[in-house]
C-alpha positions in Angstrom: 0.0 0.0 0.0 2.9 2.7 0.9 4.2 1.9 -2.3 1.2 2.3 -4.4 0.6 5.7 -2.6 4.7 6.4 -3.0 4.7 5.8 -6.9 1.0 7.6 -7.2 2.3 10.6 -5.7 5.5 10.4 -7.8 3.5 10.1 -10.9 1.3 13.0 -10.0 4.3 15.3 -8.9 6.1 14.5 -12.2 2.9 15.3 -14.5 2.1 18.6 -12.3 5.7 19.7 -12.4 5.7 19.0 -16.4 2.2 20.8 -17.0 3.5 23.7 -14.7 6.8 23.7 -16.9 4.7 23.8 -20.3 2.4 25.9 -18.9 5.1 28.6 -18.2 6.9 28.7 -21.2 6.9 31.7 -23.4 5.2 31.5 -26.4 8.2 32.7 -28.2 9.9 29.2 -27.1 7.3 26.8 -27.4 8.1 23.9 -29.9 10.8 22.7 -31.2 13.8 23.3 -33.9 16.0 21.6 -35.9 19.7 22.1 -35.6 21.6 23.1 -38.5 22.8 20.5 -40.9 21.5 17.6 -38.6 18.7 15.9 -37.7 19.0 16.4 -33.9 16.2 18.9 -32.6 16.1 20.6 -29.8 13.0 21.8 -27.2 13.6 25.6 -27.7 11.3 25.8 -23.9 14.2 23.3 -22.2 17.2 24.7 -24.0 16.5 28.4 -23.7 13.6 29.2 -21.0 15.3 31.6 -18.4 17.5 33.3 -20.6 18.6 36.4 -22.1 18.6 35.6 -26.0 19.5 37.6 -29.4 17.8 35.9 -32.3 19.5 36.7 -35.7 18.3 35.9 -39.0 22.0 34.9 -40.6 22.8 34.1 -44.1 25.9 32.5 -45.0 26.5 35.0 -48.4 25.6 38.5 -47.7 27.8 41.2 -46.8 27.2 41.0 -43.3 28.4 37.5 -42.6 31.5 38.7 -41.2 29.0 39.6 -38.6 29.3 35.9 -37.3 32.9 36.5 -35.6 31.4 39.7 -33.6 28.5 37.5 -32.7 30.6 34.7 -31.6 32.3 37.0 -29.3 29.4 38.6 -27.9 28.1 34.9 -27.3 31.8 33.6 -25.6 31.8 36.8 -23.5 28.1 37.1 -21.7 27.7 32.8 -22.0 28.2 32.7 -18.4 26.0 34.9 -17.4 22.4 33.5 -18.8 22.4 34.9 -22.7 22.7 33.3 -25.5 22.6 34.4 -29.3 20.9 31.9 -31.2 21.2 31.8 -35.2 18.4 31.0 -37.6 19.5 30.9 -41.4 17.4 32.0 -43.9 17.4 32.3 -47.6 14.4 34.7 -48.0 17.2 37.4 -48.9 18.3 35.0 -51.9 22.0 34.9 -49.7 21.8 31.6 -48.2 21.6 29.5 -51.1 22.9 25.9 -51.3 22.7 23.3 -48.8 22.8 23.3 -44.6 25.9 21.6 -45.2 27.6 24.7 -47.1 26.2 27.1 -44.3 27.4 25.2 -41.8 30.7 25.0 -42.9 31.0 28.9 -43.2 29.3 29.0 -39.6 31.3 26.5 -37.7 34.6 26.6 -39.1 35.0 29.7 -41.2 33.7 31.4 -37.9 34.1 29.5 -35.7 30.3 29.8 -34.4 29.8 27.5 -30.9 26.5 29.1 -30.6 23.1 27.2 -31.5 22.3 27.7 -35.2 19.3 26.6 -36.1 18.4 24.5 -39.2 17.1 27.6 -42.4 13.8 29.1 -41.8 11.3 30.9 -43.5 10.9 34.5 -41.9 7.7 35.7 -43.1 4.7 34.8 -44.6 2.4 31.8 -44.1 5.5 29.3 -43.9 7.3 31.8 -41.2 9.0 29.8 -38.6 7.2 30.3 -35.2 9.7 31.7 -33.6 9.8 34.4 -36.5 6.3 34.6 -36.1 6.2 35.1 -32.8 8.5 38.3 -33.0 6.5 39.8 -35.7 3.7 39.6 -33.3 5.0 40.8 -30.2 7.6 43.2 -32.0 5.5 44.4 -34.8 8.4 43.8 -37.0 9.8 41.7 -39.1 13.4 41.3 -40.6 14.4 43.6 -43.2 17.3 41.9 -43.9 19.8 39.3 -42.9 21.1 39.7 -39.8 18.3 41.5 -37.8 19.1 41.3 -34.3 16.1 40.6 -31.6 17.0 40.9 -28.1 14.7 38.6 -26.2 14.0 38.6 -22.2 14.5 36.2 -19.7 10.5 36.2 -19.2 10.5 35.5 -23.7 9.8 39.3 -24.7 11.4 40.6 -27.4 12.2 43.9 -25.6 14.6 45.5 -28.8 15.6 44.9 -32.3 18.7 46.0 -34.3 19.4 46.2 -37.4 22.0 44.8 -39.8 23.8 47.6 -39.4 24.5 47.6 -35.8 27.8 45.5 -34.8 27.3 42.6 -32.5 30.0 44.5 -30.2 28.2 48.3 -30.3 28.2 49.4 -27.1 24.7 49.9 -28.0 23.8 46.1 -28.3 26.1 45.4 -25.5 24.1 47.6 -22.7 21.0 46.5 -24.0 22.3 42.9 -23.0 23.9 44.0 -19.9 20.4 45.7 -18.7 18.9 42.3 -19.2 21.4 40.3 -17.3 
């Protein structure tokens, strides 16, 4: 009998604690997503709830690309302290064409990215990502161009955008972060 009630009371802890955990993620990191060139996915809710985020539409062939080394260092140098950029290719700019595997060669060893990239996305539209969708919503913006910057809350608010023309390492970025932290 105690271990009927033991294990009932274990089951019911784990499915309140799992509702309460669903139940309390923003809607900006509900679902999941699929990593770049792989076919491991990750729960954007377990990976990222609690966190200071900057979502950035990259492409692997624009101009701004370079842009992945500034990110990279703004990821290695507030990483420890709850933020996290996370990168989202997309080729609605026409500048991320060819396969994952291309981009993630540029990303991971031309750049050196360690950050989560996220498998290319649709920004806009009726095949817009969710999580794209989700800033448009709450932002009332969308990207205007690759490498749009959204800095997201700990509580999943998109609380500023940049855009493509603001360095990763602007002090301006950077104190935005730094508020949030």
């Amino acid at each position: 009998m105690k271990h009927s009630l033991l294990c009932s009371t274990a089951l019911i802890a784990s499915l309140t604690s799992s509702f309460a955990f669903s139940a309390s993620c923003p809607d900006i990191l509900n679902g999941k997503q699929r990593l770049l060139n792989s076919n491991e996915e990750i729960e954007l809710c377990e990976e990222f709830q609690g966190k200071t985020l900057l979502i950035v539409n990259t492409a692997s062939q624009c101009g701004f690309t370079p842009q992945f080394e500034q990110l990279e260092q703004l990821h290695q140098t507030y990483k420890d302290e709850g933020f996290t950029v996370v990168g989202f290719p997309s080729n609605d700019f026409r500048q991320d064409r060819g396969s994952e595997e291309q981009s993630a060669k540029i990303c991971y060893l031309d750049y050196g990215v360690t950050f989560p990239m996220m498998a290319r996305v649709s920004l806009s539209g009726p095949d817009a990502n969710p999580v794209f969708a989700e800033i448009q919503q709450q932002a009332g913006i969308k990207p205007k161009w690759n490498f749009y910057k959204f800095l997201v809350s700990k509580e999943g608010k998109v609380i500023a955008t940049f855009p493509s023309s603001t360095s990763p390492t602007s002090s301006t970025l950077k104190n935005a972060i730094e508020q949030q932290l």
